[in-house]
N, C-alpha and C positions, 0 to 999 in steps of 0.2 A: 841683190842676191838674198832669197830666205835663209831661216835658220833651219837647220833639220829636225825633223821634231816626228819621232815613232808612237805612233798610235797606238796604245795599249787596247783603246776603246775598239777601232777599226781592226786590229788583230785579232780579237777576243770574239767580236761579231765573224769574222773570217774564217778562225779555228775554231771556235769552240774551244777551246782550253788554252792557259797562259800559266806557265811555270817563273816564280821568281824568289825572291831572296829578299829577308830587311839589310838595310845598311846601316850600322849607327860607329862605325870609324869612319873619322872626319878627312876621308881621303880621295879623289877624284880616281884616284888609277882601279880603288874599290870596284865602283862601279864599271868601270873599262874592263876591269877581269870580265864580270859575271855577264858582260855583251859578247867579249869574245868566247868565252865555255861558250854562247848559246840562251842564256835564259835570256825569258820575255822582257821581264821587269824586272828593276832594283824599287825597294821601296825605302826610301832617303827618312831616318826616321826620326824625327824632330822631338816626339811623345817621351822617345829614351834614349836618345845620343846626346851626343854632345856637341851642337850640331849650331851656329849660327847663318844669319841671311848668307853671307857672302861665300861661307862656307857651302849650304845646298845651290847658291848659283855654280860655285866649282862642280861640282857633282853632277850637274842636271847639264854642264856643257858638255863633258864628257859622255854622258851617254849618247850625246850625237856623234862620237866616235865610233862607235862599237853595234850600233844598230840594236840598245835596247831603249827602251821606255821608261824615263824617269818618274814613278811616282814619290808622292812625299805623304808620310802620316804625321798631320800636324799636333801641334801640344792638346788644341782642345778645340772644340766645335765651336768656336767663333768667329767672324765675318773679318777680323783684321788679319790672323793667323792664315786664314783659305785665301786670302787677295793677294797676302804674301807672299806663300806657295804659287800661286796658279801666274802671275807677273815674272816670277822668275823665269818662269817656261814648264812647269811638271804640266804633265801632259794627262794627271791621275792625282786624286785625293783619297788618303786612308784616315775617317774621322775615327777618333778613336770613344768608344763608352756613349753609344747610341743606346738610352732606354726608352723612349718613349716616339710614339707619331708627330710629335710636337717638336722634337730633338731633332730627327728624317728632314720634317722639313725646312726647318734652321738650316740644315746642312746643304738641302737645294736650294736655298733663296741666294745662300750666299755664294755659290759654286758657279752659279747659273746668271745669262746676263738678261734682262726683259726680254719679252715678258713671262717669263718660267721663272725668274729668277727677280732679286736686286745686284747681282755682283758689280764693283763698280768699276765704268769703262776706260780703257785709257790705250788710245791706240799706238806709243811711244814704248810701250816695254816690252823687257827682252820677249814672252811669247807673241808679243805681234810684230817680231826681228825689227824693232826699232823705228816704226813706221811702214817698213815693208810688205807688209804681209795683213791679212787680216785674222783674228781670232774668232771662233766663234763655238759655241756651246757644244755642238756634237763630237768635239775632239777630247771631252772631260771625260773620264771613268769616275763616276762619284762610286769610291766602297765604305759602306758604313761596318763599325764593327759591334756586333750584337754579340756582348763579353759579358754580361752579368743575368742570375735569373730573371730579373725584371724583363731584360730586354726581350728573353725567351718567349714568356705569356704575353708578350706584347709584340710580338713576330710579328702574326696575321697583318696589324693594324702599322706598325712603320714601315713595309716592305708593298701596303698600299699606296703609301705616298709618290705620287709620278717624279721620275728624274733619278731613282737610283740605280744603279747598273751590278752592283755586287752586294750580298749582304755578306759577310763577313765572320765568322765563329770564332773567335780565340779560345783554345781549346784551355790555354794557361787558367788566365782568368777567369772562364767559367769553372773551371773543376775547385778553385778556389770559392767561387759564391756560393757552388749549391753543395761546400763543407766536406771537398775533397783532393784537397789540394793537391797539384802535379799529380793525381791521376787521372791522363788525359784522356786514356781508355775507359773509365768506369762508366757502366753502363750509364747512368744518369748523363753524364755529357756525352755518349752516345745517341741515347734519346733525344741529348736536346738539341745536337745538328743534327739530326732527321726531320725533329718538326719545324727548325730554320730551312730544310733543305723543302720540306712540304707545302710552307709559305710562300717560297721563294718560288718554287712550283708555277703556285696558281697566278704570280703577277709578273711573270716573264723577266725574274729576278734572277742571275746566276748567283750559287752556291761559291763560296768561298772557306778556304780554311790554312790555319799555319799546321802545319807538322815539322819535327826536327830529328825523327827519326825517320827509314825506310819502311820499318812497319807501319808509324802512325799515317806517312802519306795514302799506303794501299788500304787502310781502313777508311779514312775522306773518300780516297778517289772513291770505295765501292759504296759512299755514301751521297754521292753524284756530284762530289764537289769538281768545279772547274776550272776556278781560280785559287792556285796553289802556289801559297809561300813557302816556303822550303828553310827554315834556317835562318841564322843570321849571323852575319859574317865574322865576328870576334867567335864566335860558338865554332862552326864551321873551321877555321885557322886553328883555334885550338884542341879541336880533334882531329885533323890533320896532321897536326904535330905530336901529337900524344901516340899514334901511331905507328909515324918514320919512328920515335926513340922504340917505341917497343916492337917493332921489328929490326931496327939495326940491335938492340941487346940480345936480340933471341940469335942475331947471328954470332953476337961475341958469345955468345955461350954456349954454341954448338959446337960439337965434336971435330975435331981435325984442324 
């Protein structure tokens, strides 16, 4: 018997659009919520949780519960970090601080198994259910994240490189590089996922982007982004809560 294992890739190519959420609390049942709400993917996020090996293999079982897509965004763009991820079973890779074509394809060689790739083969782990099963490259979502001006003027040229499926905008980070911090709206990172969205255009690259408000998503989506993170889950929980209190006060404080 295989493992179950949902295709962000295969879904994304299906719909055309894939709604999901980061995870950086170290909790399996995390992930099991945001499958049963409905979203596409969790993104397991290694870059800023607190998050060890055995820890994202709890995580990445659980979404074979729930019918979503474990991806993981690893610490950094190296080939031990991505073998790590992708062995455990993520079915998707989020690099994070792609600035150059040279970077892109680090990211393929290592995602990817020959000859696209060098990633190293091992037909015994959990994504290939322990012998059971075979692995093979078109079930990866490689998304690179193009977060810094650099990465911006160098769109055209990392988003040629063959093998990437999403490019990716952090809207945080960029409003930070080009000296305007947490404003994710200002025009200037406005401009600059239009011309990631432009690039991504011409080489059959989906558009990606975080937002964490309901405005900043309908500003992406009408920037053609497709792959949408939404949040992240300690954020999420704690405006949920901030909420319920200020609406049960407003009842203790109403009349009658």
């Amino acid at each position: 018997m295989t493992l179950s294992r949902n295709s962000a890739r295969q879904r994304l190519v299906e719909t055309g659009f894939l709604l999901g959420c980061f995870v950086e609390i170290p909790a399996p049942e995390i992930v099991e919520i945001l499958g049963a709400a409905g979203l596409d993917f969790a993104v397991i996020d290694c870059e800023h949780g607190a998050l060890n090996p055995e820890t994202v293999a709890g995580m990445i079982r659980a979404a074979a519960s729930s019918a979503i897509a474990p991806l993981v965004r690893v610490r950094e763009n190296a080939p031990g970090a991505i073998l790590e991820a992708l062995d455990l079973g993520a079915v998707g890779l989020h690099i994070p601080q792609v600035g150059s074509p040279e970077q892109a394809a680090a990211a393929v060689r290592a995602c990817r198994f020959a000859p696209a790739g060098q990633r190293g083969f091992n037909p015994f782990v959990r994504s290939a259910s322990f012998g059971a099963a075979p692995v093979t490259d078109p079930d990866t979502l490689l998304v690179l994240h193009l977060e810094a001006g650099a990465a911006i003027a160098s769109a055209e040229d990392i988003l040629a490189v063959p093998g990437i499926d999403v490019a990716f905008v952090g809207p945080y980070d960029l409003s930070m590089s080009l000296g305007v911090a947490g404003e994710v709206l200002d025009p200037q990172v406005r401009q600059a996922v239009r011309a990631v969205g432009q690039a991504a255009a011409r080489h059959g690259v989906t558009l990606g982007a975080f937002a964490n408000t309901i405005e900043h998503a309908e500003v992406w989506l009408n920037e053609g982004v497709r792959y949408l993170a939404f949040g992240v889950d300690s954020n999420i929980l704690f405006r949920a809560a901030g909420e319920i209190r200020r609406q049960v006060a407003g009842l203790r404080s109403a009349p009658g």
